[in-house]
N, C-alpha and C positions, 0 to 999 in steps of 0.2 A: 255340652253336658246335658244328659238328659234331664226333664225337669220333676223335681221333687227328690232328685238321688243327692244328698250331701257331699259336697268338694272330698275328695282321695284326701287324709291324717296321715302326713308325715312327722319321723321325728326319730329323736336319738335320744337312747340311754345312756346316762356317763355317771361313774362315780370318781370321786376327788379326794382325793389328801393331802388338802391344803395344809401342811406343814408351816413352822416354820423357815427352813433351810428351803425343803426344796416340796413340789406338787407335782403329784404323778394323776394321770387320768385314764381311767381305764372305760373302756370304750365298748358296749356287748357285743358282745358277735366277735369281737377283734382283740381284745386282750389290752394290754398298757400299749396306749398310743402317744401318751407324752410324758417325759422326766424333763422340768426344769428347774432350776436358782427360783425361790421365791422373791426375786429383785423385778424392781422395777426402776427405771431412767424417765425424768421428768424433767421440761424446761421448765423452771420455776417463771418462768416470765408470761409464757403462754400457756402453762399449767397441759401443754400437750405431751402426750408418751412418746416416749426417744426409742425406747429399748427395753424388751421385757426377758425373761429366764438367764439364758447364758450368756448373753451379750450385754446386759444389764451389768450380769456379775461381776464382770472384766472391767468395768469400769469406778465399781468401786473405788474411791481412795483416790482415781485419776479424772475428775473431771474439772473442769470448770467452772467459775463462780453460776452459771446461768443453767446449771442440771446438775439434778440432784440424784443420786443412783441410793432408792433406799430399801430394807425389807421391813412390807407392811404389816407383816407376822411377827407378834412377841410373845415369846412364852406359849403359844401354839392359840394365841386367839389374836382379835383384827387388834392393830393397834393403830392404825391409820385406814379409817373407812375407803376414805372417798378413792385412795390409791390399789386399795384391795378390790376392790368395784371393778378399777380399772383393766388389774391384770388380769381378775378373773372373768372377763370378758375376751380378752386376748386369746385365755387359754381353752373357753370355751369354745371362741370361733376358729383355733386352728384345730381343736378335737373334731371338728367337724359340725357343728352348730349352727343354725344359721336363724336369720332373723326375717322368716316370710311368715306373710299372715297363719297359714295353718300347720307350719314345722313346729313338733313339739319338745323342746328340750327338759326332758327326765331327769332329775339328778340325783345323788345321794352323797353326800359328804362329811366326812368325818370329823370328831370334834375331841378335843382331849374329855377325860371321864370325868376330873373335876370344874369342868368353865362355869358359870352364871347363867340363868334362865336368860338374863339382859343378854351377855356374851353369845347365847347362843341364837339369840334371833337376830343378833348383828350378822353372824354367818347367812342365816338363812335370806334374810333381806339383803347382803349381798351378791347371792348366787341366783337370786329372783331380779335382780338392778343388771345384770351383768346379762342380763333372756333368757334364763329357767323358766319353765311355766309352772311344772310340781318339782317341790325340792322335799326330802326327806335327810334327817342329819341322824348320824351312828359312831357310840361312841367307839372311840381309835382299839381301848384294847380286845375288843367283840369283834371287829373288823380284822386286827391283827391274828386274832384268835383262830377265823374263820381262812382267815388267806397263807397263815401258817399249815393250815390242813387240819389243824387240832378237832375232833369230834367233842363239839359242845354241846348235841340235840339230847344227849342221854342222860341217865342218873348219877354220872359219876365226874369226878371233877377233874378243870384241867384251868393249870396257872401261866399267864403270859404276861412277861415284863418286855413292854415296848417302850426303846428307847428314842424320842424324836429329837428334831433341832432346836424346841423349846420344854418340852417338858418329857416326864416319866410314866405311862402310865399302867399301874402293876393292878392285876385281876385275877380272881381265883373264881372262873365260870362250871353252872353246869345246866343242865333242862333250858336249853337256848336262851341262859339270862346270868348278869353280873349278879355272885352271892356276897365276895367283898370288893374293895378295889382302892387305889389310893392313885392321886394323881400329886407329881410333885413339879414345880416349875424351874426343875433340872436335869439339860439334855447340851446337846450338840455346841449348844452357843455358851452355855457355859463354862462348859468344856475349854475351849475357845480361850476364853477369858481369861480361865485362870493359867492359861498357859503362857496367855499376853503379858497379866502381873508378873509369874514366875520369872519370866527373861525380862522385864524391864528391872526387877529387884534385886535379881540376882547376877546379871550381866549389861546393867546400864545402858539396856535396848529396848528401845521403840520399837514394836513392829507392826504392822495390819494384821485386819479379823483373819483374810487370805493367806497372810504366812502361819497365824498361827493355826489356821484348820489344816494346812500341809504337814506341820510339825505334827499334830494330833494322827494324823494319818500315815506318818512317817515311823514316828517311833515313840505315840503315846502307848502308853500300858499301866492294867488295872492292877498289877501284881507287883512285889518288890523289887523280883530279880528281875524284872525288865526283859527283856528280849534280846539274845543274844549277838550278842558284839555289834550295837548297832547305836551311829548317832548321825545327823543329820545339821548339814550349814547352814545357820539360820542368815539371814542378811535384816539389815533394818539400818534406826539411824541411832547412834550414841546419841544418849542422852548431856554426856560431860562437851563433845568437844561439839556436837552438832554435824558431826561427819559421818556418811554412810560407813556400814563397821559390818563384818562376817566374825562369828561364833558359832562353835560345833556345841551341838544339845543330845544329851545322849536319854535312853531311854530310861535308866536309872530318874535324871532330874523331872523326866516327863510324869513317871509314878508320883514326884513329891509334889508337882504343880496340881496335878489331877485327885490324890487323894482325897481331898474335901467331896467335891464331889460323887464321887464314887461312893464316900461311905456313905452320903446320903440317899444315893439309890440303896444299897445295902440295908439302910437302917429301916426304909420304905419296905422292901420285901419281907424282912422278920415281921414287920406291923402288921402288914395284910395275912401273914400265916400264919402270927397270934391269932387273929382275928376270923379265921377259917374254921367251920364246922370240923368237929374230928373225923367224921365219917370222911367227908372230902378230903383233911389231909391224909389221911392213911393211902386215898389216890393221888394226890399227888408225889408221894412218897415210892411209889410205884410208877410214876408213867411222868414223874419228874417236872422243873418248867423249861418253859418254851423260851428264847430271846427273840427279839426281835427292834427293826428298826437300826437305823445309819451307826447308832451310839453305841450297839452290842456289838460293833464289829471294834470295839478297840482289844487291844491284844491284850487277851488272859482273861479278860470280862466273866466270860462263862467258868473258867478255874476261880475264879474269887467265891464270886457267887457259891460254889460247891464249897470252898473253905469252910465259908460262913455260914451256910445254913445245914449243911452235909446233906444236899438234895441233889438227885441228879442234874444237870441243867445242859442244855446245848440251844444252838444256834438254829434257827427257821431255815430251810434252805436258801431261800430267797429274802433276808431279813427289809432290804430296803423295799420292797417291792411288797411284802406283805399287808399291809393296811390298804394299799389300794387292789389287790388283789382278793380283799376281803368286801370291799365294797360291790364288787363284781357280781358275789356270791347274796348279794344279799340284794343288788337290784335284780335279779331272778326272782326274787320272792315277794319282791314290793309293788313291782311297776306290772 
């Protein structure tokens, strides 16, 4: 090397959406180069990683006293540091990352709209643990916004409810910045849940988070009439005799498991349009909202919403993919 010329700066852009469910990474130059399970597999004994994304997930519910398969995402913030460190180092170095003296890894990651100043440096001090050199954080529904396609550089308004695998977060943007916003800590996993109670309550079954995100994906729905002639074998363990048991679940019962939360997305949306300047609603009354995120795709989602607010609403093209496709757009303007 000649002398006094400074060593060649390598280095990769990436932005993140560390979700809870699951982290997409979108890669510049190259578009989403990773979707996986926010799981991570852990020998509790030597505290070393077994299995991270999909092959984590799969193990859920089936391991062995000596690993632990857990997600270190709750509610869309770290709820287990030192295991969030872990993966997101994993998924850093399969993004293409690497850890030599002068490679620089860029990143930007997104963060639900209502976390904690605390919350939010726990993100960034683990994206910097994990061989980030600059990390910048953005929140989810600005990101969403951006990776939906929505034009938010101008004077006129545009509303996006993004639904993830721990929380909701609804925004009414305009002049590249959040004017209101509300973030609730109900998404995918709750979803989940109560569809877990519903069949243990009503059908004296046990089931796992995995059968009940199948059910959700099967023949949940936001709407009463449910989805046409459609229900779905749940398998689990009786709770009476202790023996494995099959029950059909139809999209009618999935409505009554899931309405709680539903309406509280619902309830979230009127607060933040309360709360919108008139000028802005009268645009979003005109150019409608946007859904986006894993949780808008439950069936009739966008019809409720329109019930309820009488606003037009429809779906992102790309809902899951959206936030990390907004990240994209915004390491262009950062890095």
């Amino acid at each position: 090397m000649t002398k006094g010329v400074s060593p060649p700066m390598f280095g990769i852009d990436l932005g993140i959406d560390l979700g809870t469910a699951s982290v997409l990474v979108y890669a510049k130059g190259k578009g989403i180069v990773l979707h996986e399970p926010s799981v991570i597999a852990i020998d509790s004994n030597s505290n070393k990683r077994i299995a991270v994304g999909e092959e984590a997930r799969l193990m859920i519910g089936r391991t062995p006293g000596n690993i632990v398969a857990v997600r270190p995402m709750r509610d869309g913030v770290i709820a287990d540091y030192q295991t969030t460190e872990l993966m997101l180092k994993y998924f850093l170095e399969k993004a293409g990352a690497k850890r030599w003296p002068f490679f620089r890894t860029r990143v930007v990651v997104c963060i639900p709209s209502g976390v904690t100043e605390v919350e939010q440096r726990a993100v960034k001090q683990a994206a910097y643990q994990a061989g980030a050199k600059d990390v910048k954080v953005v929140e989810e529904p600005y990101a969403a916004a951006l990776g939906a396609g929505l034009d938010i550089f101008g004077p006129t308004g545009s509303m996006v409810v993004d639904i993830g695998g721990g929380t909701t977060d609804i925004a009414v943007l305009s002049l590249n910045g959040i004017v209101t916003k509300c973030s609730l800590r109900v998404g995918g996993d709750k979803f989940d849940e109560a569809i877990s109670r519903y069949i243990r309550r009503e059908h004296n079954l046990m089931i796992g988070e995995r059968s009940a995100e199948e059910i959700k994906m099967a023949v949940g729905s936001a709407i009463p009439e449910g989805r046409p002639s459609s229900s779905y074998d749940v398998r689990g363990r009786n709770l009476i005799t202790g023996l494995p048991k099959t029950v059909k679940v139809n999209s009618q019962e999935c409505f009554v498991a899931l309405e709680e939360s539903i309406e509280a997305i619902v309830a979230g949306v009127k607060e933040v349009l309360e709360r919108t300047p008139p000028e802005l609603s009268s645009d979003i009354l005109d150019k409608g909202i946007i859904m986006t995120g894993g949780g808008s795709l439950i069936y009739g989602f966008d019809q409720r919403l329109t019930r309820e607010t009488g606003l037009p609403v429809s779906l992102a093209e790309d809902p899951i993919s959206c936030v990390a496709l907004g990240t994209g757009k915004v390491l262009n303007g950062c890095f």
